[in-house]
C-alpha positions in Angstrom: 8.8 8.1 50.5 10.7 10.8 48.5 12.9 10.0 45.4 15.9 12.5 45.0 18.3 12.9 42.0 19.5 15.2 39.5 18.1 16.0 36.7 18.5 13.1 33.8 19.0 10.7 36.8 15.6 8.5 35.8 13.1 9.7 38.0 10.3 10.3 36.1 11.4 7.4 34.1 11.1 5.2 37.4 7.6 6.9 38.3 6.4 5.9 34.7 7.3 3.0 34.7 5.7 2.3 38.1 2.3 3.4 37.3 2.0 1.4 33.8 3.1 4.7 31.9 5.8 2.5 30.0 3.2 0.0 28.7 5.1 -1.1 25.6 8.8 0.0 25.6 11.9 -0.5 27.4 13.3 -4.0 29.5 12.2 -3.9 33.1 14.4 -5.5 35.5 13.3 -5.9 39.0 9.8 -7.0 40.9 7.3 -4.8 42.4 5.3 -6.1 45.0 1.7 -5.0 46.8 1.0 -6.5 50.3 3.4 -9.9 49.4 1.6 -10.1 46.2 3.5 -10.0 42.7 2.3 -7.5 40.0 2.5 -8.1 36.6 3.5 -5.1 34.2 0.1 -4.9 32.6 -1.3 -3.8 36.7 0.9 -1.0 37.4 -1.3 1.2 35.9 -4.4 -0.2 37.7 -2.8 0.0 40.8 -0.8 2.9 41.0 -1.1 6.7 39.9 1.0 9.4 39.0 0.5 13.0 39.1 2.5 14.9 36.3 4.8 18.0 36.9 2.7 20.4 34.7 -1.0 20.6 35.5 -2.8 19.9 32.1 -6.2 21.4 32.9 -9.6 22.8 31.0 -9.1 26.7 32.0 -13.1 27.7 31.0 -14.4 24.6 33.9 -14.3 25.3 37.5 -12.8 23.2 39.9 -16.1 21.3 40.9 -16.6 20.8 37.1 -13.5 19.4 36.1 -13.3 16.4 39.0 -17.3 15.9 38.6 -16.5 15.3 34.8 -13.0 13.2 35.9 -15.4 11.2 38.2 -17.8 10.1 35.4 -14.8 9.1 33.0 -13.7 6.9 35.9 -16.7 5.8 37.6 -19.4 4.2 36.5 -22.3 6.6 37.9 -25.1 4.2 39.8 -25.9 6.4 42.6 -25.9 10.2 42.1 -25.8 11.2 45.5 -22.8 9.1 46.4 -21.3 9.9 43.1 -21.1 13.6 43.9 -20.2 13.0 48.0 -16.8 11.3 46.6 -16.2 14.4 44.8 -17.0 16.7 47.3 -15.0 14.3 50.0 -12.3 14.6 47.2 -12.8 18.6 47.6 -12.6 18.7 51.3 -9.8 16.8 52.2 -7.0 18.5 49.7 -9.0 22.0 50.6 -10.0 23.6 47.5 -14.3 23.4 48.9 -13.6 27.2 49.4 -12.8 27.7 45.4 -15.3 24.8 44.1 -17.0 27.5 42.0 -14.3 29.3 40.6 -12.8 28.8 37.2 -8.9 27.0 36.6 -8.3 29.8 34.7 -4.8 29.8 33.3 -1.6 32.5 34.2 -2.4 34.9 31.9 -5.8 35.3 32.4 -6.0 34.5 36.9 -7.7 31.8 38.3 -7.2 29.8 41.0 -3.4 29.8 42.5 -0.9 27.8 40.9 -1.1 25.1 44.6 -5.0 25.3 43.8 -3.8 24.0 40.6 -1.8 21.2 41.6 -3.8 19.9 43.9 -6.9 19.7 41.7 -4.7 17.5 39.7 -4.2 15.4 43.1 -7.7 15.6 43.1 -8.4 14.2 39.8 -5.7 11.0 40.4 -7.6 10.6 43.6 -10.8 10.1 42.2 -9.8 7.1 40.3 -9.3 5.1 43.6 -5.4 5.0 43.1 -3.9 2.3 45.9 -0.8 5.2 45.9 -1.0 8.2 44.2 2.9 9.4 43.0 3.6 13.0 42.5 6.8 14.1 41.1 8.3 18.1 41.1 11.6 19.6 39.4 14.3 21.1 41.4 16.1 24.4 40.3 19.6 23.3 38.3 21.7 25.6 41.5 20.2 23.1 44.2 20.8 20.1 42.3 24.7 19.6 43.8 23.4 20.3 46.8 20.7 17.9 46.9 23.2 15.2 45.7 25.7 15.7 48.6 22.5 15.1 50.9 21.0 11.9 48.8 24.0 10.6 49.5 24.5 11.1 52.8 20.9 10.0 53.7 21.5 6.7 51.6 24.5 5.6 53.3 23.1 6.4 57.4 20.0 4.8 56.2 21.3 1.6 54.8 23.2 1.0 58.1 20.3 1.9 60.3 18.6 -0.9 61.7 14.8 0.6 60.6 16.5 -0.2 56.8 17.2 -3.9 58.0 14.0 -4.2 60.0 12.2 -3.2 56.8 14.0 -5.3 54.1 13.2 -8.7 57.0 9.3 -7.8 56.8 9.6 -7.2 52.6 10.9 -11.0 52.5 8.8 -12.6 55.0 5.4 -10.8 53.3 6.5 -12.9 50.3 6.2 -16.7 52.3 2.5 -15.6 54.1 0.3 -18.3 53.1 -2.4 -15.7 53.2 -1.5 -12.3 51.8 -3.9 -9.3 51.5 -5.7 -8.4 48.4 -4.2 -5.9 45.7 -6.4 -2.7 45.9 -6.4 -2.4 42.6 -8.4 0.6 41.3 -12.0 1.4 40.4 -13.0 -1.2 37.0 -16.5 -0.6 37.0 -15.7 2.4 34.8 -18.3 3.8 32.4 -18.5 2.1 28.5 -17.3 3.8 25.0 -20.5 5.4 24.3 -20.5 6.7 27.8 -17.2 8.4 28.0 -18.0 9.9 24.7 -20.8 11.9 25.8 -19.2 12.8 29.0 -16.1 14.3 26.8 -18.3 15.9 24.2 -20.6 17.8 27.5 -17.2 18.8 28.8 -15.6 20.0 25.7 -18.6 22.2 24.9 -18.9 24.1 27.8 -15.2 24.7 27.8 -15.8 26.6 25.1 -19.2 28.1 25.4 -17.5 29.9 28.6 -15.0 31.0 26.1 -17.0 34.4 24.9 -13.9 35.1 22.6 -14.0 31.8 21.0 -17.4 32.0 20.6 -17.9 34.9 18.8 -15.0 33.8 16.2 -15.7 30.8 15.2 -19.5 32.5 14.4 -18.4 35.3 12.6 -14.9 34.7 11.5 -16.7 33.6 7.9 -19.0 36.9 7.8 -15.9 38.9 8.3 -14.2 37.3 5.4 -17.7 38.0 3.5 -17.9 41.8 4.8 -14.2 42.1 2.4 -16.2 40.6 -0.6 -19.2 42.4 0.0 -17.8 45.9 0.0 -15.3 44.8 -3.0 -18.1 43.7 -5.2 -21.0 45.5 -3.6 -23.7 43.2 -5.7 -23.3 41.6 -9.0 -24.6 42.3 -12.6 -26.1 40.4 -15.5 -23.9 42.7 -18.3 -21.3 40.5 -19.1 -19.1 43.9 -20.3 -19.5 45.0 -16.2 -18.1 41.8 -14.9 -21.3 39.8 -14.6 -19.3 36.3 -15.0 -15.7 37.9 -13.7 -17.6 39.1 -10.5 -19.4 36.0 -9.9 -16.1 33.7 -10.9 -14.0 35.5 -8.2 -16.8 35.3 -5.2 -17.2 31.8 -5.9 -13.3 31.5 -6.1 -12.8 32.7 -2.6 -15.7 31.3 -1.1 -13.9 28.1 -1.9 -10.8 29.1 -0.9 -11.7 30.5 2.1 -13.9 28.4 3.9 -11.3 25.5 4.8 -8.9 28.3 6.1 -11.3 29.5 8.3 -12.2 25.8 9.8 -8.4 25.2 9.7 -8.3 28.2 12.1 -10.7 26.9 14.7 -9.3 23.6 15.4 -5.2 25.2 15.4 -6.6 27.5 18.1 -8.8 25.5 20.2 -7.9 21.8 19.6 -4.2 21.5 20.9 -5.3 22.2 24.3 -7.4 19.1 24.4 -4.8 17.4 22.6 -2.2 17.8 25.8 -5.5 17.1 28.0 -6.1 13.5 26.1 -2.5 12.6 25.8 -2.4 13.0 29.7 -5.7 11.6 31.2 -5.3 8.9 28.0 -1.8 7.5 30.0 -4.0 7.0 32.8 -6.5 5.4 31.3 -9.7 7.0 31.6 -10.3 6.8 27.6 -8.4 6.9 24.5 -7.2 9.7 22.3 -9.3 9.4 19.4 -12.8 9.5 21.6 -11.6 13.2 22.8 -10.8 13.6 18.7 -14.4 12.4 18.0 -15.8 14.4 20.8 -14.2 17.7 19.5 -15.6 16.8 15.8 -18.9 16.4 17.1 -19.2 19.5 19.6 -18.3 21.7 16.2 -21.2 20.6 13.8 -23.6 23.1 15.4 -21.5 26.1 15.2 -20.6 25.3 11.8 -23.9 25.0 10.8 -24.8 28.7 12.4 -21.6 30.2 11.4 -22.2 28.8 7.6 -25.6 30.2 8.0 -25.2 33.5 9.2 -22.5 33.7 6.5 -24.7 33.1 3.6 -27.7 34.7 4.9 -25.9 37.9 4.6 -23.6 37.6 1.7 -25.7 35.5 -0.5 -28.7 38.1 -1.0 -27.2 41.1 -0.4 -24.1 40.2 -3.4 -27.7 39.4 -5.2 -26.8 35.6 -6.4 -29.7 33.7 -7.5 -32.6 34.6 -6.4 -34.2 31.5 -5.0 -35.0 30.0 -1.6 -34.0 26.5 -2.5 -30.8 27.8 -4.5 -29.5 29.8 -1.4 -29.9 26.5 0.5 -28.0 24.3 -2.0 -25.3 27.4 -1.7 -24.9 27.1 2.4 -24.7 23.4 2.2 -22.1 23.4 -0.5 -19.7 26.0 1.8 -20.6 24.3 5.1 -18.8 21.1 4.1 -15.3 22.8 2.6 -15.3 24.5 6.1 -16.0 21.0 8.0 -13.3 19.2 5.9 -10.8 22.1 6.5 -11.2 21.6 10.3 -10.9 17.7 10.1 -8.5 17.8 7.7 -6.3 19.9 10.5 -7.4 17.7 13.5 -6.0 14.6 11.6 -2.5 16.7 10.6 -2.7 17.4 14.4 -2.7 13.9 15.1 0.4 13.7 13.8 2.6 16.7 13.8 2.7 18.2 17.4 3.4 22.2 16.1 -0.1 23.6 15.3 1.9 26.4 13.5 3.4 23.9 10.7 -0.1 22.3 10.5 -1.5 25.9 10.2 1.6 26.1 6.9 0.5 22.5 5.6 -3.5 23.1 5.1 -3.0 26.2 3.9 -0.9 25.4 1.0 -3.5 21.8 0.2 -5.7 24.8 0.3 -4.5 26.5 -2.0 -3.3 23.3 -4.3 -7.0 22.2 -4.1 -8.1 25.6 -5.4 -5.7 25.7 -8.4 -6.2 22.0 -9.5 -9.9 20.7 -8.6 -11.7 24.1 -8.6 -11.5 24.9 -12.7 -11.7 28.8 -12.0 -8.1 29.5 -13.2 -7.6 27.2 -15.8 -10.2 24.4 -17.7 -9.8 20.9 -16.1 -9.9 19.6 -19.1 -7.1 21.3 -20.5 -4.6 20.3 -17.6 -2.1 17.8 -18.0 -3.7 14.1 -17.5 -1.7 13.7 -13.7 -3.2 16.8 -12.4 -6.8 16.1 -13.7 -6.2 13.0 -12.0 -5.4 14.7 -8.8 -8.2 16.8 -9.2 -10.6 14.0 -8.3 -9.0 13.4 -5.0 -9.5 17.3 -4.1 -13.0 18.2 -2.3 -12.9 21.7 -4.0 -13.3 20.2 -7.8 -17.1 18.6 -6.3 -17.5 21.8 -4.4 -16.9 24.1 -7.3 -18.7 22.2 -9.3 -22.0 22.6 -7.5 -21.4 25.8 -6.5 -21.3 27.1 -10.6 -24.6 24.6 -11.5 -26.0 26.3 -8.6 -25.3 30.2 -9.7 -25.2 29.8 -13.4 -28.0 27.6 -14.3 -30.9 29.7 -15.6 -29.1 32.9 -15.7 -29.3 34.8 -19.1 -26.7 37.9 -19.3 -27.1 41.0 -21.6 -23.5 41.7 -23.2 -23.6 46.2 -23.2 -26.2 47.4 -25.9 -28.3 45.2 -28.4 -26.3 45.8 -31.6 -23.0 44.3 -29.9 -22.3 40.9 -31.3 -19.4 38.1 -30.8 -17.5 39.5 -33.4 -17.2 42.8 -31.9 -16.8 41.6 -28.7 -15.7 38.0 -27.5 -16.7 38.3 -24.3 -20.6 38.5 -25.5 -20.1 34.6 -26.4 -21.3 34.0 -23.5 -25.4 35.0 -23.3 -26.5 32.2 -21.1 -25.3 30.5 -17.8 -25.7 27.0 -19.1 -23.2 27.9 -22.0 -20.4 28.7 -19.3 -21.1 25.8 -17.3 -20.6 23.5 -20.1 -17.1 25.3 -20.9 -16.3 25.4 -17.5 -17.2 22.0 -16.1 -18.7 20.1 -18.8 -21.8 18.1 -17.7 -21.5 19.4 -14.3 -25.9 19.8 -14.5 -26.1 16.5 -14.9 -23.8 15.5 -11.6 -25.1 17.9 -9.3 -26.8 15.4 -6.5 -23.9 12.8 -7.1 -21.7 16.2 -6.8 -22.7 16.9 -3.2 -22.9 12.9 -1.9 -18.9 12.9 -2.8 -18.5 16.7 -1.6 -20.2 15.1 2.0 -18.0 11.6 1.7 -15.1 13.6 2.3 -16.2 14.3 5.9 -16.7 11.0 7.5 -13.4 9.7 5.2 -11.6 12.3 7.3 -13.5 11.6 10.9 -12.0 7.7 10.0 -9.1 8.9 9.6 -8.4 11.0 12.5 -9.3 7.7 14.0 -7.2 6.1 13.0 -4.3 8.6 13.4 -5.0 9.0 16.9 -4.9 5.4 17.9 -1.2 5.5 15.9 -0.3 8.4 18.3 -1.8 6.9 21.6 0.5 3.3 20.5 3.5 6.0 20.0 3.3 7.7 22.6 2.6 4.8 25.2 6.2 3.7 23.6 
């Protein structure tokens, strides 16, 4: 069966809401029967499926990868041999055996062709055990007159032919059987939460392990940012005249800032692909949004924890800070969670606002905001106006900064030029030891430095929650 119309006409809104893509908007009118049997509107989707005009697909899997992962989102796996002889039968009888191996790719960078494409989605839709699989294609706007003269023309010889009547007689007569054949409904042995999950956070990780470009950024993207700071400040001083406190001030002011950008960066780049991969497979209902959210959280703790590492290692001893094992570790772990919230923080904004670019505008500026209010570098926190030292304890970089100065300052003693200088001479030898500039900066700061980093690490799984939460908003919107 084909369905012709012009554009706007309500195909794809007829092949939605046939396959259960319209699960809680819109009036049907109308029945839809399967071998004489009734369905109800919560069964189109388990009876049906729908191939999409645009082929959403993983461009870093190859063909055999992505229906073998498909399969085990939509099949619970008891047998292992007959679980991969579906996919290969899959394989085999829309031809792409001959390009199993071979990545999707995408059209900038080759691939397979774009028909390889489309029918790997078939592919995919076929895998779920579909009793009819619905595929849908646009027509170019100078055929579409065309194409309506000869809809028409079809419709009216085939309503007075007698194969229309013949068929329209065995439609009513299926209804009155006494015994009607079974719905083949699809596959519901289907793996459980836990499952899926694991099976989206394999696949999302080597998606982007094959991505060498990808790779290498989101590891070195913070030692590049260092290298600047490094070659600006070369290595810092205890002579408070030759910027002892300015120089270690500043460093700890952008490794603040910084860090969230850079996290912010990763998930703008890479996540909106998988976003346009969960919406999709999510309609069909292999799993729900927020588990490909959770999945992409999870997959980036171990880079994070490299990248923060190889980070530190080289800027923290070479800029000379504090010279103590245990110090530089309290250092890494203090900028490895402002560069985990900053990529949360844009997975959740991407929950919600579908232009990564305005998302990139939006964490940039709480960035900034957070810097300025909670961080107590440019101006005392307890000097601010009372609404914005309120603020300040809703802003990750107040804890962060916090830490970060105990962590630097404590212990230090500075010399201010020669002996004979005093306070009077010069006010910037008031300060001789760290302690003293921790107590002006952040007073009592020593004293809160494990409680400090427990609401510094909060932050993260508040925001994991969150995205949760968001995500199960946009999967209810966009089912509407």
């Amino acid at each position: 069966m084909c369905i012709l119309g012009s554009s706007g006409s309500g195909k794809t809104t007829l092949l939605d809401a046939m396959s259960g893509r319209l699960r809680r908007a819109g009036t049907f009118l109308g029945e839809v029967y399967v071998n004489g049997r009734a369905l109800r509107r919560e069964q189109f989707q388990d009876c049906f499926s729908y191939v999409l005009q645009s082929d959403t697909l993983l461009s870093s899997l190859t063909v055999r990868e992505t229906l073998h992962y498909t399969a085990l989102l939509a099949i619970r796996r008891d047998n292992p041999g007959s679980f991969q002889k579906k996919v290969e039968a899959v394989m085999a009888e829309l031809s792409l055996s001959h390009v199993a191996d071979r990545l999707i790719g995408n059209y900038s960078l080759g691939g397979i062709s774009t028909g390889e494409r489309r029918r790997v989605s078939i592919a995919a839709q076929l895998l779920q055990d579909p009793m009819d699989l619905t595929s849908v294609d646009t027509q170019s706007k100078e055929r579409e007159i065309d194409t309506s003269k000869r809809v028409q023309m079809i419709e009216s010889a085939y309503k007075k032919s007698a194969i229309c009547h013949k068929t329209l007689k065995n439609i009513e007569r299926m209804k009155h059987l006494k015994t009607l054949p079974m719905v083949p409904f699809k596959t519901k042995d289907s793996p459980g939460v836990f499952s899926k999950l694991g099976v989206l956070l394999r696949r999302v990780t080597r998606n982007l392990v094959r991505n060498k470009l990808a790779v290498i950024m989101r590891l070195l993207q913070n030692l590049i940012m260092g290298l600047f700071l490094l070659f600006f400040v070369l290595r810092v001083r205890s002579n408070v005249l030759k910027g002892a406190i300015q120089d270690r001030v500043g460093l700890l002011y952008q490794f603040v800032g910084a860090t969230p950008y850079t996290g912010m960066l990763n998930a703008v780049n890479l996540f909106p692909v998988l976003r346009a991969v969960s919406d999709q497979e999510s309609q069909d209902g292999l799993y729900q949004k927020w588990q490909m959210m959770l999945a992409y959280a999870l997959h980036v703790l171990p880079f994070s924890v490299v990248a923060t590492m190889i980070f530190s290692s080289v800027c923290y001893w070479t800029l000379g800070l504090h010279p103590e094992v245990a110090r530089f570790g309290y250092f890494s772990a203090a900028l490895l969670a402002p560069h985990l919230i900053g990529e949360f923080l844009t997975l959740v904004l991407l929950g919600i606002v579908q232009n990564p670019n305005i998302v990139n505008s939006v964490v940039a500026l709480l960035s900034i905001a957070g810097v300025l209010v909670g961080s107590g570098f440019l101006r005392n926190i307890q000097e601010m106006p009372i609404p914005f030292k309120i603020i300040s304890y809703f802003t990750f970089q107040k804890y962060c900064s916090e830490i970060l100065v105990v962590n630097e300052f404590y212990g230090l003693n500075f010399t201010c030029g020669s002996s004979n200088v005093s306070v009077t001479t010069n006010p910037m030898c008031a300060f001789t030891q760290g302690i003293q500039f921790i107590e002006k900066t952040c007073p009592g700061a020593t004293s809160r430095f494990t409680m400090n980093f427990l609401i510094l690490y909060s932050f993260i799984p508040a925001l994991v929650i969150l995205g949760i939460v968001v995500f199960k908003i946009r999967d209810h919107l966009i089912s509407r």
